[in-house]
N, C-alpha and C positions, 0 to 999 in steps of 0.2 A: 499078588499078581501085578505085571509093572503095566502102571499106564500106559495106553497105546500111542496116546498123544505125546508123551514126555520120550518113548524110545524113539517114534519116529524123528522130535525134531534130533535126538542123538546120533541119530543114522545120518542127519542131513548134515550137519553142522561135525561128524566126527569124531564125536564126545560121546564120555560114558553116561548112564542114565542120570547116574547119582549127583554130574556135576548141571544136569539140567533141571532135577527134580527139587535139589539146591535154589537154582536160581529162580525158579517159578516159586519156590516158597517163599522166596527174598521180595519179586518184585510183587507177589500178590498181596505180600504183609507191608508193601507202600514205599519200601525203598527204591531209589532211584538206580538208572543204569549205571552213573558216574559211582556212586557211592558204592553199586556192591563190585565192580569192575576191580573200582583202587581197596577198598577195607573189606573184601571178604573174600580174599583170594583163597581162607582155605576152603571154605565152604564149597566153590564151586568149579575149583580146581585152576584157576586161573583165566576164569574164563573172561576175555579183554572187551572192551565195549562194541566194538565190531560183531562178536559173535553174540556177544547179549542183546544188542539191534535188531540184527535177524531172531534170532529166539524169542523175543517180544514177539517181531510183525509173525512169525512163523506161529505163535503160541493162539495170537488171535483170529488166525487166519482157521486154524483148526479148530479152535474151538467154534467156532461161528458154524464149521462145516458139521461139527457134533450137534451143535443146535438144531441144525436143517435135518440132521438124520433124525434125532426125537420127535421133531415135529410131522415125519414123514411116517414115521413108525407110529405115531398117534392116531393120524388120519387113517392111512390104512385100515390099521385094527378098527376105529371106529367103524370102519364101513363094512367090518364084519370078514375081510377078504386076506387077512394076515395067515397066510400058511409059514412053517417052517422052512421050508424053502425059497420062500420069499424075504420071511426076515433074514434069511442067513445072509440075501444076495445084499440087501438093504447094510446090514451093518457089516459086509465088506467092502462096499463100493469106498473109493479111494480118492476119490475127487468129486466135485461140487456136479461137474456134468455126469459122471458114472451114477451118481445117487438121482439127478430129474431124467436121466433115462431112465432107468427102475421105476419112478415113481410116474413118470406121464401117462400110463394105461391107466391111474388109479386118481390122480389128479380133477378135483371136484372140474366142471367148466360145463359149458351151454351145450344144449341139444345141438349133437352134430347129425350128420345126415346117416355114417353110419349109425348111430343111436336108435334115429326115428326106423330105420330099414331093423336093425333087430325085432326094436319096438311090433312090427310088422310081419314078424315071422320068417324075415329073411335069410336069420344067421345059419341054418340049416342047409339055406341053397349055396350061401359063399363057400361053407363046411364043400358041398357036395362038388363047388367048381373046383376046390383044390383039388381034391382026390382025386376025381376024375376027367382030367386031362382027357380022355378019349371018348367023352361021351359030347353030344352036341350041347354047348351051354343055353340054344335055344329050347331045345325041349327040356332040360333041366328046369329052365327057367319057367316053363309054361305051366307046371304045377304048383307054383307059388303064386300066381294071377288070384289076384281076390281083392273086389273093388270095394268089399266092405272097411278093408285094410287098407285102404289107398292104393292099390296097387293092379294099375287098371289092367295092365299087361305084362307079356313076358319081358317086353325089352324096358318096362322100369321095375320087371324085380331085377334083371341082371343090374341095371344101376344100383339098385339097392345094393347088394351084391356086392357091386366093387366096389361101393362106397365104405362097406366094412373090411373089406381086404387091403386098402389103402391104408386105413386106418392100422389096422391090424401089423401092415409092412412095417410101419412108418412109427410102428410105437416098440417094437421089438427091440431092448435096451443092448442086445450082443450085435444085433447086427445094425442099429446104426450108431454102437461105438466103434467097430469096423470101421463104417464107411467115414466117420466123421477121422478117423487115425488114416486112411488111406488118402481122404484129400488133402489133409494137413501134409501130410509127406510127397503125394506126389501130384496132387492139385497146380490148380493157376489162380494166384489171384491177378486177375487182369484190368488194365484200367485202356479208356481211353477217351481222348479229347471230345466234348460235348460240339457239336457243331456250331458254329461262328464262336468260337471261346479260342481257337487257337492263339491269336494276337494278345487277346484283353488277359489271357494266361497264358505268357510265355515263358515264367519263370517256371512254370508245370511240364515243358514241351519235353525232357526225358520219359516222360510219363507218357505221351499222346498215344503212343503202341508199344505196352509195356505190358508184359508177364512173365512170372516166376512162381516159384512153391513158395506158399505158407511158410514154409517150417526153413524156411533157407533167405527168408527178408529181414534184414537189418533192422533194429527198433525206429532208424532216421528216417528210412525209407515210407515204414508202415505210417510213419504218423506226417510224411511228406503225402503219400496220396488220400490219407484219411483227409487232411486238409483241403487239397484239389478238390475232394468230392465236397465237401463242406462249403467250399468256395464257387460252387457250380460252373468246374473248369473241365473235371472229371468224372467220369462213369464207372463204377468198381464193381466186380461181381466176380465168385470165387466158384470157379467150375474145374472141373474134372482134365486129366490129362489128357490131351485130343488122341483119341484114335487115330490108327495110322489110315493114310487115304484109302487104300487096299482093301480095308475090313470093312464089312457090310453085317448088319445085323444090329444086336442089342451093344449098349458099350459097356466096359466095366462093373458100374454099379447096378445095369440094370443085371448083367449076369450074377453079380455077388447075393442081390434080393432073388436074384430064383434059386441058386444053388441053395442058400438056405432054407428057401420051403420043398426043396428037393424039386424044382420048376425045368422045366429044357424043352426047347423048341423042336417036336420030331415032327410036324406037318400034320398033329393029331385034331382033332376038332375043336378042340379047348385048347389048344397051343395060342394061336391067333389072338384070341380074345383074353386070355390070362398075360400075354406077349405085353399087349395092350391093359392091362391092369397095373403091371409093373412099374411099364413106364409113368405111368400115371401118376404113379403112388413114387418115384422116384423125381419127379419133377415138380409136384406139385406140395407134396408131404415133408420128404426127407431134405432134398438139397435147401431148400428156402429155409428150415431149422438148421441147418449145415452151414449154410453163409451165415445165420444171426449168430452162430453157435462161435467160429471161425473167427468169424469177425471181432468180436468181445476178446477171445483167447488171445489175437493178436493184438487190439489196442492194449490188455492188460498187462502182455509182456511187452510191448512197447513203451510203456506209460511205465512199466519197473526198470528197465534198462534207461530212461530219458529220465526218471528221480535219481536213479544210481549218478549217472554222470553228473547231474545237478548237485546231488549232494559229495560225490568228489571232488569237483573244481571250488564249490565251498569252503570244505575243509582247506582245503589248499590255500585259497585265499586267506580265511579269519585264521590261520594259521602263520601267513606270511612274515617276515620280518620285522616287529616295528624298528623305529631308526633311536626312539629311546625318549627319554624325559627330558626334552629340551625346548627353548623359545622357540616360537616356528613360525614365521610367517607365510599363512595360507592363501593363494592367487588365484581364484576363479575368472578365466581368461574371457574376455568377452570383445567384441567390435563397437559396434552404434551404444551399447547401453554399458559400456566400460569394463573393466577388471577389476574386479571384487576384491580387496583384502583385507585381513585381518591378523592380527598379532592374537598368538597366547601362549601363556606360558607355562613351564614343566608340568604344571597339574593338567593342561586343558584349559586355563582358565581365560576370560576375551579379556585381552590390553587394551586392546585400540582397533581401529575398522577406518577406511577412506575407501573411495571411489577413484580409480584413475583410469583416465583417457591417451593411452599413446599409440594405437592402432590406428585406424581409419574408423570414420572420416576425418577424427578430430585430431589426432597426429600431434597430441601433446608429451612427445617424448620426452623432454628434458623436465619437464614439472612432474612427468609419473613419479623419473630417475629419485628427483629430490625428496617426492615425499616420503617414497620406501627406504630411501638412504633416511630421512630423519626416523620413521617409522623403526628402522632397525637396528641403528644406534644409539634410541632411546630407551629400548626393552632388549638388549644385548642380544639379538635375534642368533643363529643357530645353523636356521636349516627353512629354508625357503622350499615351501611344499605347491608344485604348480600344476592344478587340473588339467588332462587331457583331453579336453573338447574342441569346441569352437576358440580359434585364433592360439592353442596352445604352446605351437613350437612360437610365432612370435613373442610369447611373452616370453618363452623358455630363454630367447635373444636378449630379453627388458633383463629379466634373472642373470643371464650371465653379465649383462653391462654392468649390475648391481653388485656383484661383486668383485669384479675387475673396478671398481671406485671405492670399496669401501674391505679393501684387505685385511684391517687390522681385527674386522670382526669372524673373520676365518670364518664364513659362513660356505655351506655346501647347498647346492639345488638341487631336487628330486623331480622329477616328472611324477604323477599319482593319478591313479583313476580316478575318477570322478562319477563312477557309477552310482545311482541312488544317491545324492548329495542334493539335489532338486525333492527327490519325493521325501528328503529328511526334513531338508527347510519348508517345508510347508506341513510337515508332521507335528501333533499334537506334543509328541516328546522335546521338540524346537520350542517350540512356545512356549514350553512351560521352562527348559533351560536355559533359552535367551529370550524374553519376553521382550526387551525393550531393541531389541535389535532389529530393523527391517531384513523382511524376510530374504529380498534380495544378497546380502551380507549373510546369511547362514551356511549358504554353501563353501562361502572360503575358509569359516571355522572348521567346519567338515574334513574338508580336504587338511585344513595344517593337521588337524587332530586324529585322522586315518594315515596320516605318514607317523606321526608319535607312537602309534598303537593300535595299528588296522583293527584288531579285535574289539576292543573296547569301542570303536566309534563304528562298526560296524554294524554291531548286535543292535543298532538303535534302528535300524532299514530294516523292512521287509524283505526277508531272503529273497522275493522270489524277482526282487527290482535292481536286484546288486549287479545282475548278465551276465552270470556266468553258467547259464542252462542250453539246454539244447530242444525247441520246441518246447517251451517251459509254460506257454499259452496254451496250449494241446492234452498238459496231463489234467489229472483231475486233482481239484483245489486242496481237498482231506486228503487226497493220498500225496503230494507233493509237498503237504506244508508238516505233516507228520514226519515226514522225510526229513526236512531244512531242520527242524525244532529239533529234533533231534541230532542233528552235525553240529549248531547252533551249541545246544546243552554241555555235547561232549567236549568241545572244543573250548570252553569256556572254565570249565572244571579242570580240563588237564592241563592251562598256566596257572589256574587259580584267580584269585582276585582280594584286590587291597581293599577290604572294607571301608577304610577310613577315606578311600578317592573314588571308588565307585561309584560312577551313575548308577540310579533305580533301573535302569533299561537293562544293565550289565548283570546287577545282583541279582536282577529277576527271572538270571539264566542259570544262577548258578542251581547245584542240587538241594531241591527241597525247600527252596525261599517261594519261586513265583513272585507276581506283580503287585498281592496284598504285601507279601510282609518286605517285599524290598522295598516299597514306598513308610512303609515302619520302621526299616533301618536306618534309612534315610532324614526320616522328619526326627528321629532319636537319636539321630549324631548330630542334625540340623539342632537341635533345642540344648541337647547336655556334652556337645566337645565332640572327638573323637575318641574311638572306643579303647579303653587303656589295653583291654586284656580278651581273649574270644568266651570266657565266661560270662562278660558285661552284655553281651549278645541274646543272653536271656533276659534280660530286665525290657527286653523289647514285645511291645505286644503281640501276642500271636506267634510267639519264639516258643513253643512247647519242647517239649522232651524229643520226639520223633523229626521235628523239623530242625535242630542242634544236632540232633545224630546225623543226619542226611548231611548238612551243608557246611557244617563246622572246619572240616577238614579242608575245603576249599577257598575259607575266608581267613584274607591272611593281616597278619597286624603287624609292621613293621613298628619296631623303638617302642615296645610296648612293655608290660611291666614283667611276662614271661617271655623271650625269646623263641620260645618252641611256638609259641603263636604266630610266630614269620613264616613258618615250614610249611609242609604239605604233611606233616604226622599229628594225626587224627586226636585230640583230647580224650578217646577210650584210650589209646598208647602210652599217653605218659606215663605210668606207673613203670613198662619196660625201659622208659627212655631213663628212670630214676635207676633202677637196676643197673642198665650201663654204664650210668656215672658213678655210683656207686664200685664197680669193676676196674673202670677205667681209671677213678681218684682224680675226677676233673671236675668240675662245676660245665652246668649248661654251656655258659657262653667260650669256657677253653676247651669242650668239644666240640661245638657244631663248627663243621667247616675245619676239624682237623685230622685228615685223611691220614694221616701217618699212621694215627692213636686209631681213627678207625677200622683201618683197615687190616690194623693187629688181632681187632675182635670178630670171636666166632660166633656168626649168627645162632647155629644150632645151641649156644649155651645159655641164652637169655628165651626162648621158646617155651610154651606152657602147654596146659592145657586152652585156656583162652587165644592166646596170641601164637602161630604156631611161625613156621619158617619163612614162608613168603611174606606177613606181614612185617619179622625183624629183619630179613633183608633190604625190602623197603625201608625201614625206619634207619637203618644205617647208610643207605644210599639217601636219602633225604639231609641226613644230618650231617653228610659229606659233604653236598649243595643244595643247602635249605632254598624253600621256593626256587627251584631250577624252572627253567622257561625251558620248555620242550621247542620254541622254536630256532630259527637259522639264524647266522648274525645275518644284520642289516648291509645289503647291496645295492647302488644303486645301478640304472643303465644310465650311459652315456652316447647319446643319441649324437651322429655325425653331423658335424656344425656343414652347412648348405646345403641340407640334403632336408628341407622344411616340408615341400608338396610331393607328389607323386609324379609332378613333372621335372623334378629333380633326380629321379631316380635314375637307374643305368644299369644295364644287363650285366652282371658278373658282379657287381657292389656288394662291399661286402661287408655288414653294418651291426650294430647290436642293437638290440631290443628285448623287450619285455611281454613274453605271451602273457596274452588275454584272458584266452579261453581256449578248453580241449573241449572237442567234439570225438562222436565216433569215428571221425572220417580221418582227423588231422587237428593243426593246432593253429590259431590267430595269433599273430605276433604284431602288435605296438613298434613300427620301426621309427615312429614321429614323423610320417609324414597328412596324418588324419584317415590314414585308412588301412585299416589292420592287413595281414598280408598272409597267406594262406601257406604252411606248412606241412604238405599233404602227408597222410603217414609214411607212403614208401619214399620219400624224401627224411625222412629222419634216421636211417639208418642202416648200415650194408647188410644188416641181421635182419630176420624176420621177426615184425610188429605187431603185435595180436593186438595190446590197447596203445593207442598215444600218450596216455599215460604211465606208461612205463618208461618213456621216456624224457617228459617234459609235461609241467605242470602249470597252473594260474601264477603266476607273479617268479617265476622263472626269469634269470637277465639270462636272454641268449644269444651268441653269433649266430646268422643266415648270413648265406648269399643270394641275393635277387637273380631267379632266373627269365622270369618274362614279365614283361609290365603292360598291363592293358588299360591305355587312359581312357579310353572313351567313356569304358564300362567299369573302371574305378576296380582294378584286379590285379592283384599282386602275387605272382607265385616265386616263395622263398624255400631255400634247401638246409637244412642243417650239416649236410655232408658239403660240408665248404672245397673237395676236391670237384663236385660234379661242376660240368662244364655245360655253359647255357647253350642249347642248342643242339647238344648232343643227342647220342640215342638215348630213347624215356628209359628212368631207371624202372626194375625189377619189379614186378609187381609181389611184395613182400609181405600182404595184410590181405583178409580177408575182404567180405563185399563194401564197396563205397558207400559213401552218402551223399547228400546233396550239401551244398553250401552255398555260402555268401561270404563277401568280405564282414559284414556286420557279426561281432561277435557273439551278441547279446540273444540272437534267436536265427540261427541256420534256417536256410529253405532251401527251398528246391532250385537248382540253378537253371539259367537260359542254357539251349545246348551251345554250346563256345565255336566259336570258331575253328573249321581243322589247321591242324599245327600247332608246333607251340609246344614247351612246356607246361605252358598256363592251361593252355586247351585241354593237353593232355591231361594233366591233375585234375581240372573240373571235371572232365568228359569221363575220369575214371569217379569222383565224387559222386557225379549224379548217377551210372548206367548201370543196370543191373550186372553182374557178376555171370557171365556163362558158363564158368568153368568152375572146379570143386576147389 
């Protein structure tokens, strides 16, 4: 019989059982995502790390829900109340809430008041108010009066009474998965402005009288007003679809709880007072479960859609271009405390460090000029990498004078983020890299050595400080950093990594090493040379059998004493790779890299039982271009020389730059004037846009044209459709609901409402408002 867990996640993910049942055996027996992704494609049919991502989070996530049903199904039975059709409901329920519905009438917890009213003999009377609608509930009630039982009179056993039929309503697992699926869909969750908070929260003021459905809010949105209430700017509370002003009587829910005890208001003698039990039990019982219920559902799909984005614009980044193995001189831009530089060369390694002054106040131009010109014609610099922060286009002006003086070293400048470069120079992994260096000076290392090879100098920051998230303060710490480690891991593995140049920060991502044994690798290259061969890799402590199988493939050895150790082909392979050559009549190094010879040979005739077709088609695409870099070549932007501040700018301009960051709503673009510039998504394209990432990414060089500039408030709205005309009428509204924004890349919020007019206006005014229409 097939696991129910393993066909579900195949149902989710599209895949047959056998290639999921595969890969649960893969990762429960300790292999990594990267490793069974790239070397065990027959096993689980190809299934690529993406889908073995979710298939982990999916695998844990049901499992944990299997735990909760055994443990419910224990309790139960213990209590003696386990009937057959109770278990059946228990091990159908299909979600974490279907199964504490089921389980809440049965759930250990304190003497409630229905309890004590059983306790007392009442259950009989609440019995007798349902059924009988047409009898007077006070004389019902008048034969339960017994003061020995607490129950002095008839009007507190009718309390007793509804204290169990509340109870009773409010625990019924069909009817309030109903209700809880009807407010989801056509509920309001509503907020609004706390009194005198309007001012001190204006970034909140789309909010001040705002509602919508649940099931129709943006993840920006949700975790925009979760914050406002957090911040005691906003009031949330998630209720039902207003009746029309016309209807008088019960609303919705309260009809839905009488229709299911077969309940209706005919003017009978117990109509009235059951009328009145309902509501009771529907305002006090169910809806307050319904909002906590609600509420959780929405931050946890918020909190998945705000990881999702977090860990795309990741990928995207530590994926980016590096510009390659060259001198670099690194420029951390500064005013009153100077510009940080540092020389290093093709490894990464620190040449040289100086402090220069040619900004304000101390407008030592000509001495900065001299010392980077001596700085750069001493260590044959390359490529001048200059942070985007504080004072960065003027240095970008120092950079260009720099090389307009000093031509013969055909040096090129890059502008570079600078994101996480502070939280690195003050990191334990700093210190122990550059010990002797003041800490001030680490971040220009940073910077030269994140244009060399964004990846490798990346992995050393905390993903979650790099800014390229969306509300990335909002999700929750374990589920955001499971997310990042894992973009982290995969991205790390699919360029691979030089052993013998590797930081411990680097190796310690690859598959199957971690932070003990990359620090092993390290101090064992650090004591006996670098490693000849990826078999020397075992002489390392803590290099077992299982930790070689995992990581081997991903550690590459250039000029080493086998060749095939440069590659991305696995050490269980070479035995095919020797078969090849054997076919082919070429030794290693006159096949690898020669596509003519390879591309003569048929994969299917080197295929075994061991090694089946996608592995030696892999191995013959490897051996075409050994260690291939899955990334882009290197590009830089070329930011418009006078066009430094934002009071430089000009409606219709028409400029390049380099996006920041994708949000749900749209994208930040870097145009060099210090404040990123907001690309709404119906601005990106005359087709309809469902994510902005489909069309433009983290580290993207791209043309806009500026269409409104708002200096007061530091707002920039840019088009990627360079025909739109500023001023014109607002383009299409081509995407679905907005989100709130800011110019700041690193963490969107909720915007002030903008000013009317405008394309600026328009873009925010569509960012922040709810969506009315479908």
């Amino acid at each position: 019989m097939a696991d129910p867990i393993l066909s579900r996640i195949a149902v989710e993910l599209g895949v047959r059982d056998a290639q999921v049942a595969a890969a649960v055996a893969l990762l429960d027996g300790g292999a990594t995502v990267p490793f069974v992704a790239r070397y065990r494609k027959e096993a689980t049919g190809s299934l690529d790390d993406v889908q073995l991502r979710r298939l982990e989070e999916r695998l844990g996530a049901l499992r944990e829900l299997e735990d909760r049903r055994a443990a419910v199904l224990k309790s139960v039975r213990e209590q003696g109340k386990l009937d057959p059709k109770l278990e059946a409901a228990i091990l159908a329920a299909d979600t974490r809430a279907r199964l504490e519905d089921i389980y809440l009438p049965f759930r250990p917890k304190r003497r409630t008041k229905a309890e004590i009213a059983r306790e007392a003999g009442l259950g009989p009377l609440a019995d007798a108010l349902l059924a009988r609608p047409d009898a007077d509930p006070a004389a019902l009630a008048a034969r339960f009066a017994d003061a020995a039982k607490g129950v002095g009179d008839a009007s507190a056993a009718l309390d007793g009474a509804r204290a169990i039929l509340v109870e009773r309503f409010g625990e019924d697992a069909d009817l309030v998965g109903s209700l809880r699926d009807a407010l989801w869909k056509r509920g309001r969750m509503a907020a609004k402005v706390r009194r005198g908070q309007a001012e001190a929260g204006a970034k909140f003021a789309d909010y001040f009288d705002f509602a919508e459905a649940p099931a129709k809010l943006p993840s920006h949105r949700v975790l925009a007003l979760f914050r406002g209430e957090r911040d005691g700017v906003l009031d949330l509370d998630i209720r039902p679809e207003p009746e029309p002003e016309a209807r008088k009587g019960p609303g919705q829910p309260e009809l839905a709880i009488m229709g299911r005890f077969g309940l209706s208001d005919r003017g009978r003698p117990g109509d009235g007072w059951m009328a009145e039990t309902v509501r009771g039990a529907w305002r006090s019982k169910i809806l307050p479960r319904l909002d906590t219920d609600l509420r959780g559902r929405l931050r946890e799909a918020a909190e998945a859609e705000a990881a999702r984005v977090f860990a795309a614009n990741l990928r995207d980044l530590l994926l980016a271009a590096p510009a390659g193995a060259r001198a670099t001189l690194g420029l951390d831009p500064g005013f009153r405390s100077g510009t940080k530089a540092a020389v290093v060369d093709r490894t990464g390694r620190v040449l040289a460090t100086a402090t220069v002054y040619p900004h304000e106040p101390q407008r030592r131009w000509d001495e900065a000029l001299a010392v980077l010109g001596r700085l750069a014609a001493q260590h044959r610099v390359e490529l001048v990498a200059i942070g985007n922060g504080t004072a960065s286009r003027e240095t970008d002006r120092l950079a260009a004078e720099l090389l307009r003086q000093n031509p013969a070293l055909s040096m090129a400048k890059v502008v570079v983020s600078e994101a996480g470069a502070s939280v690195y120079s003050a990191s334990a992994t700093a210190s122990e890299e550059l010990p002797g260096l003041d800490v001030t000076l680490r971040g220009a290392v940073s910077i030269a050595r994140r244009l060399q090879d964004p990846l490798a100098e990346l992995v050393k920051i905390d993903p979650k400080a790099i800014g390229v998230g969306q509300y990335q303060h909002d999700i929750d710490e374990a589920r955001l950093s499971r997310s990042l480690d894992g973009v982290v891991e995969d991205c790390v593995n699919a360029v691979g990594v030089e052993v013998n140049m590797a930081s411990a920060p680097l190796l310690a991502r690859v598959a199957g090493v971690g932070p003990v044994l990359a620090a092993n690798i390290v101090a064992h290259r650090d004591a006996n040379g670098p490693f000849p061969s990826r078999k020397a890799l075992k002489k390392v402590p803590r290099m077992g059998p299982k930790a070689f199988e995992q990581c081997a493939g991903f550690l590459r050895i250039a000029g080493g004493e086998d060749p095939l150790d440069a590659s991305g082909v696995h050490p269980e392979s070479y035995p095919v790779v020797r078969r090849i050559l054997e076919a082919a009549k070429v030794d290693a190094r006159g096949l690898i890299g020669n596509a003519a010879v390879l591309r003569s040979l048929q994969p299917g005739s080197f295929a075994d039982a061991s090694f089946g077709l996608p592995t030696v088609t892999d191995i013959l695409r490897e051996l075409e271009k050994p260690g291939r870099d899955p990334r882009p070549a290197f590009k830089a932007v070329t930011f418009k020389e006078g066009v430094e501040t934002i009071g430089d700018l000009q409606v219709g301009m028409v400029l390049e730059g380099a996006v920041t960051n994708v949000a749900a709503f749209g994208a930040f673009v870097d145009i060099g004037v210090h404040q990123d510039g907001l690309v709404h998504m119906s601005a990106m394209s005359r087709s309809f846009v469902k994510d902005p990432r489909e069309v433009v990414k983290p580290g993207d060089v791209v043309r806009v044209k500026v269409l409104e500039v708002d200096r007061p408030r530091k707002r920039i709205a840019l088009t990627l459709r360079l025909d739109d005309e500023p001023g014109a009428a607002k383009p299409e509204r081509t995407a679905g609901p907005r989100g709130p924004a800011r110019p700041a890349p690193a963490q969107p919020s909720p915007a002030p409402a903008p000013a009317a007019g405008g394309a600026l206006a328009d873009a925010l005014r569509r960012a922040g408002n709810a969506v009315r229409r479908p």
